[in-house]
N, C-alpha and C positions, 0 to 999 in steps of 0.2 A: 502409536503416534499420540501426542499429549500437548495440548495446545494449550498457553498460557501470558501472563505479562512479563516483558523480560524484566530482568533485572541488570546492573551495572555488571555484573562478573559475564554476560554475555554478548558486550560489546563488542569484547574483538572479535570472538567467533560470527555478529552480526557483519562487520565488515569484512570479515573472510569470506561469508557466504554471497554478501552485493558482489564483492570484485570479482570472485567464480560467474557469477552472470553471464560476466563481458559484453553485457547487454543494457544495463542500469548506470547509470550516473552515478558515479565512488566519489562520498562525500568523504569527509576526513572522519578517523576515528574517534574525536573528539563528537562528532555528529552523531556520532551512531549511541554515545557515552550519554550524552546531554537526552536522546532521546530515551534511555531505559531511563534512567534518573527523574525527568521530570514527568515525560509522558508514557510511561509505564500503562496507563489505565488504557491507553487508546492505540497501544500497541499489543501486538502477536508475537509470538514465536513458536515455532512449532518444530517437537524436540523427536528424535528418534534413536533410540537407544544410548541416550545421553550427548548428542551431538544435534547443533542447532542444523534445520534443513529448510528452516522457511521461517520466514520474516515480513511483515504489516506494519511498516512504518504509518502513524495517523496520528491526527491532533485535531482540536477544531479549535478552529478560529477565532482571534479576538471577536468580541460583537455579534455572532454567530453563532447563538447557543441549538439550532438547529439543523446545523451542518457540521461530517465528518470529512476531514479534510485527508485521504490517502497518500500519501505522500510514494513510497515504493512497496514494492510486492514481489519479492525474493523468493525462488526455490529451489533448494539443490538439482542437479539435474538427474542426477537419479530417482527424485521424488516429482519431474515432470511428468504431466498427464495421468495425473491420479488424483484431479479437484483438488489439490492442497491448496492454493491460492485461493480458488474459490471456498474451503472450508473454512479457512484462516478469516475470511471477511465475515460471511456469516456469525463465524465465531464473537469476534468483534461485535457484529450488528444486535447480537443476542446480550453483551452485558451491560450492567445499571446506567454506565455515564452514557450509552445510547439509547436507554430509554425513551430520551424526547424527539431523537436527531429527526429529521423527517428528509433529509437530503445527503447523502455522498458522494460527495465533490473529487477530481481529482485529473491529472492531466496526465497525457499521453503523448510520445510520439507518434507521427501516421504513419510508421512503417511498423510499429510494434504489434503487428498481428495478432501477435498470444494476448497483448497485455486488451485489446479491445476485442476479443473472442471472450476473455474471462469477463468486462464487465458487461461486456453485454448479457453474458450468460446471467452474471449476477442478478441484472435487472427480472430478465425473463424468470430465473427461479423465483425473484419477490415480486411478481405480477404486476412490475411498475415499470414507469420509462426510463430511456438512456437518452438523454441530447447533449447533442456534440457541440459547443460553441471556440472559437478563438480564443484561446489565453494570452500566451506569450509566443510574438512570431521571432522565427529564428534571428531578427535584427538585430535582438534585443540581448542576445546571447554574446560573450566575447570570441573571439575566431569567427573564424567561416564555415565552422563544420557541426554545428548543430541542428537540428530541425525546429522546428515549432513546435510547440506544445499546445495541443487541443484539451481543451476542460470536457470532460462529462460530468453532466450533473445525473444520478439516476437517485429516483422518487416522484413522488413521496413517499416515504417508506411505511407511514401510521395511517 
């Protein structure tokens, strides 16, 4: 397994791997493109015998040179239940442009079990907290078939 910054030639395969999810919000291709392109440094990919299997979409925030903002957290499903989301963040947590972060930010659905098993885990392996606050309620969303999205903040991380 070989964990690294994508690059632009691994977009589509980024978006191959969200929509295999069937579980993650499918942004457009052009998202996933825009994301190796510009935020490269604060993204994951994580490659297995030359096929993308996991994915750490992140950026941080205008004004917020403190906090990492998580945006998704993709794993083939073959490579579930083997820490890869959780190594992929770590991974993340461990290079230069996180040097200073003291907080990661990021929101969830409340039915995504896995996705609040992993940060919570997250928090417990960095011996810091996880709080849960209201981000965006599903009001705010277009249709009627969305959930809310709850923000975890876990930190401080220094």
């Amino acid at each position: 397994m070989y964990l690294r910054p994508p690059s632009e030639e691994d977009g589509k395969s980024i978006w191959d791997l969200v929509k295999s999810t069937r579980v993650l919000d499918l942004n457009s291709a052009y998202s996933y493109l825009l994301l190796t392109k510009y935020y490269c440094d604060t993204c994951v990919v994580a490659e297995a015998d030359g096929k993308i299997v996991g994915f750490v979409s992140a950026f941080q925030p205008p004004r917020q040179a403190e906090v990492i903002f998580v945006w998704q957290v993709a794993v083939d499903e073959e490579f579930r239940r083997r820490r890869l989301g959780l190594n992929m963040l770590k991974h993340l947590l461990a290079r230069e442009i996180c040097s200073n972060c003291r907080y990661l930010e990021l929101t969830v659905n409340p039915s995504n079990h896995a996705a609040f098993n992993l940060y919570y885990q997250l928090a417990h392996d960095l011996k810091t907290s996880c709080v849960e606050e209201e981000c965006f309620p599903s009001r705010l969303f277009p249709g009627e078939k969305h959930e809310e999205e709850v923000m975890l903040r876990i930190g401080p991380l220094i």
